[in-house]
N, C-alpha and C positions, 0 to 999 in steps of 0.2 A: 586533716589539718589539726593539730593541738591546738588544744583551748588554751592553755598555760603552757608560755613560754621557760627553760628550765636554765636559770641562771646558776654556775658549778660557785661553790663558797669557797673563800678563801682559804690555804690549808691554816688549820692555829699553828700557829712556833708553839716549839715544846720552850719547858722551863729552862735550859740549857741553851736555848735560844736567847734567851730575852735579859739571861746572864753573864753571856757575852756582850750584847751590845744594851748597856743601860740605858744609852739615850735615844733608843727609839718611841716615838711615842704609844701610849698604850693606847689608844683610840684606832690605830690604825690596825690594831690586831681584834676590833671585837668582831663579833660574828655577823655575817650580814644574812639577808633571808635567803632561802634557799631556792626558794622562788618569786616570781611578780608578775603581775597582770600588764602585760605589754600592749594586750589588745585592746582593753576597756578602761575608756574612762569614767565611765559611770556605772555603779553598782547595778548586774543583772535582777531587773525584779519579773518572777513569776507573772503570770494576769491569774486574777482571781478566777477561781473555782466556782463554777456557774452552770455544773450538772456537765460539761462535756471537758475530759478528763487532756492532760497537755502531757504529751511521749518525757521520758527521761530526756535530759541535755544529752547528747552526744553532737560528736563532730558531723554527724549525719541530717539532725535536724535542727542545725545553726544555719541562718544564711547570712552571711557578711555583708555581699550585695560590694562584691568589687570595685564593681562599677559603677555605686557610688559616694559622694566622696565621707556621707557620714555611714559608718555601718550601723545596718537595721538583725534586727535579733527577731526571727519568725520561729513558731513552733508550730509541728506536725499536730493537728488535732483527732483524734479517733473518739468514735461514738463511746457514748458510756455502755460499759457492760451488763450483759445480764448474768442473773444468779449463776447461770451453768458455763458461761465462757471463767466468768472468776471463778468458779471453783475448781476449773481443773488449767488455771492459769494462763488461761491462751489470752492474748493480745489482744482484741475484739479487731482485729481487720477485717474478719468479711462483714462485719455491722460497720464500720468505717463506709468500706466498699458499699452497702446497701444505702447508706446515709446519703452519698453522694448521688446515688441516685433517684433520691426523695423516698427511699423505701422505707419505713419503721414496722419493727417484726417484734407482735407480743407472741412469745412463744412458752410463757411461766403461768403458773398458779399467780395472780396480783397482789402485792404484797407493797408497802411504802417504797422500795427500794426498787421495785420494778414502776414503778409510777413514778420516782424521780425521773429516770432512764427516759423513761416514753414522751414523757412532758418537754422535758431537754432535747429532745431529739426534734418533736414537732415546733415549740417553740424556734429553734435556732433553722429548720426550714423555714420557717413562716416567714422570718428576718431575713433569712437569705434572697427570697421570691415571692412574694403573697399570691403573686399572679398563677403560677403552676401548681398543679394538685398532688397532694401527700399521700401516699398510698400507706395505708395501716394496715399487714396482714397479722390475723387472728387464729391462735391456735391454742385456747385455756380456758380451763374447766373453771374458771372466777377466782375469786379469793375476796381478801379485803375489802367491804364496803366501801371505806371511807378514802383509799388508793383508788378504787375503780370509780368514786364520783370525783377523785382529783385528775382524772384522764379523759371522761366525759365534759369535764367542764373544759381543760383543755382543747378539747377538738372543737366545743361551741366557739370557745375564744379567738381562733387563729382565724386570721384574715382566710388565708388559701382554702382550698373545697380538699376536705379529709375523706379520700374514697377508702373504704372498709372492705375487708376480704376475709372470709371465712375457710378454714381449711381444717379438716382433722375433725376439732369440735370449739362449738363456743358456745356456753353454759353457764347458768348462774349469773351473774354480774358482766361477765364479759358479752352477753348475748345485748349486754344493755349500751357498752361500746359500740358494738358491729351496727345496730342499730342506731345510734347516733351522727355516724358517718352522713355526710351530705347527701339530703335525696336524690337518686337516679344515680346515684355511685356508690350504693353498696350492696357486696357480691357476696356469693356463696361458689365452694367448688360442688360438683355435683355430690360426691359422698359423705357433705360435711351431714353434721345433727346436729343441733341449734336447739336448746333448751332454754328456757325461763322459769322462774319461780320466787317465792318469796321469801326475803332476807329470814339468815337465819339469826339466832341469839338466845341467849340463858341468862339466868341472875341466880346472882344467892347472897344471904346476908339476912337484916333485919326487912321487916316486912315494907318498911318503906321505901328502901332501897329497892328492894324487889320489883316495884310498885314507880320506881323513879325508871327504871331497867325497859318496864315493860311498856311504859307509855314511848322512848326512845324505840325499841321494834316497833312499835304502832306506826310513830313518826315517820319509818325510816323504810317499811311497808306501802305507805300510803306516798310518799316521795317517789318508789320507784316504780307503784301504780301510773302516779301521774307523768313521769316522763316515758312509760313502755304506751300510755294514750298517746301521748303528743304525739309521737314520731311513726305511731303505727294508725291513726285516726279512728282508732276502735273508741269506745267510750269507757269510761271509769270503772264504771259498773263492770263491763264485762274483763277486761284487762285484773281486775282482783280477782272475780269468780278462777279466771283462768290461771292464775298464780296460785291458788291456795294449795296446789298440788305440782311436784313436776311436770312441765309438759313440753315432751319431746317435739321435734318436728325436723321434717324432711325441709332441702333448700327449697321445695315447690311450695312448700305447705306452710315457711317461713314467710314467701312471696303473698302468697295469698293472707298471711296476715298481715302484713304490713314493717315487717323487720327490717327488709332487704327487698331488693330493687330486679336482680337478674340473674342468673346463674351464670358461672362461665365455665365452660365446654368446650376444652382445649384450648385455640386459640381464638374462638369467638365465645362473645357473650349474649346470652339469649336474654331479652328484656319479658319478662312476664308484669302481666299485670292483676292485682287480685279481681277476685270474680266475684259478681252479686250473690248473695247469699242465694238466691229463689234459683242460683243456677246449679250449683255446688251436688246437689243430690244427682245430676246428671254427671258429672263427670267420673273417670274411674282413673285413682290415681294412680293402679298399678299398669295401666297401660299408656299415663302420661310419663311416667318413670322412666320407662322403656324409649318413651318418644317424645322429648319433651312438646316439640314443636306443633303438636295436637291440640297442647295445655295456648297455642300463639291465637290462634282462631277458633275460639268457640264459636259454635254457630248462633250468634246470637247478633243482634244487631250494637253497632259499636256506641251508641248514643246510651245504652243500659253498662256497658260496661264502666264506667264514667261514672 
């Protein structure tokens, strides 16, 4: 269907024309427009730009709505892109496609523009449903502090339960995501590594600056001390000792601290629970690797694991 109806203009009379017959009037020779909006009586306005991005007008994502009697003007919406669909200019449809089915996938280094993306995507779920849960899968080595606590605070904010999944690796800042996902819904595949550690930062300049620089990493340090406590129930103290250095961890040994909730193992998900410290010397975790389901029943009575 055209959008613009194409009205043909009238031909002009040459000069030779309008010298033979003088008394035509000149009004009836100007030029009229060459086209006109037949369809619309009121001026098309875009909807504001609000993180989730509206297709080109074409004839394909107009609906008229024939049937009835006032026509209504809908646009196709597709999820916002991340860095590597725009760069090599694909369409974001399979993120479309994930969207609708509550999927959000950080799959970048985090950066402001990937945390528009993520925020926009959770928000406009949350609106959609509050009642059905968000599935956030995670596949990044961190990035940006100040983006990765604008995604954290997002997921605290949304109504709906934000179930987190680890795949590949989630490190640095992102490990601080995976972990904030709603308790008892957030996962690791079995090969992911799962890292933490303390923000990094530098200064230069005059000694005060330096000094304004370095109390900010203190701050900023001690910030993500206190929320890798929260949500892992370890205490202060020990959550800094254990950042001051990288430190890797296997999805079991992520479990055991307190990051993440379960592994999932094909198509089932093994629920592990962390284990008393006095028990920990007994276990051997290269033979719960192997099998996880060893790591389900320690022999121990259920009332200490608690």
């Amino acid at each position: 269907m055209d959008l613009l109806s194409i009205s043909p203009s009238h031909p002009s009379p040459s000069l030779r024309t309008l010298s033979q017959n003088p008394k035509l009037p000149i009004s009836s020779f100007a030029p009229k427009p060459s086209f006109s909006f037949s369809r619309f009586s009121k001026p098309i306005k875009t909807p504001p730009r609000c993180g989730v991005s509206a297709s080109p007008i074409s004839s394909k994502s107009l609906n008229f709505g024939s049937d009835s009697p006032n026509p209504s003007l809908s646009f196709q919406l597709s999820a916002p892109q991340t860095p590597a669909t725009a760069a090599r200019g694909a369409d974001g449809d399979v993120m479309g496609l994930l969207l609708r089915e509550r999927i959000v996938f950080l799959g970048s280094s985090i950066d402001d523009f990937v945390a528009d993306a993520v925020m926009s995507q959770l928000l406009l779920l949350d609106a959609q449903d509050p009642t059905k849960d968000i599935k956030l899968f995670i596949n990044s080595t961190g990035g940006s502090l100040s983006a990765t606590m604008a995604i954290y605070d997002a997921v605290q904010l949304v109504r709906a339960d934000v179930s987190t999944v680890a795949l590949g690796i989630s490190a640095s800042t992102a490990s601080v995501i995976l972990g904030g996902g709603t308790k008892g819904k957030r996962f690791a595949m079995p090969n992911t590594r799962i890292m933490i550690h303390q923000p990094l930062g530098g200064a230069s300049g005059q000694a005060i600056d330096v000094e304004i620089q370095a109390n900010e990493v203190m701050h900023n340090k001690n910030n993500i001390t206190r929320i890798i406590a929260g949500f892992t129930g370890r205490s202060f103290e020990q959550v800094q000792k254990d950042i001051d250095r990288d430190k890797y961890m296997s999805p079991i040994e992520a479990v055991e601290y307190g990051i993440i909730d379960g592994v999932i193992d094909r198509d089932r998900i093994i629920p592990l629970m962390p284990v008393p410290e006095r028990v920990k010397s007994t276990l051997n975790y290269e033979e719960i690797s192997k099998d996880p389901k060893k790591f389900l029943n320690p022999e121990i009575p259920d009332d200490e694991i608690y």
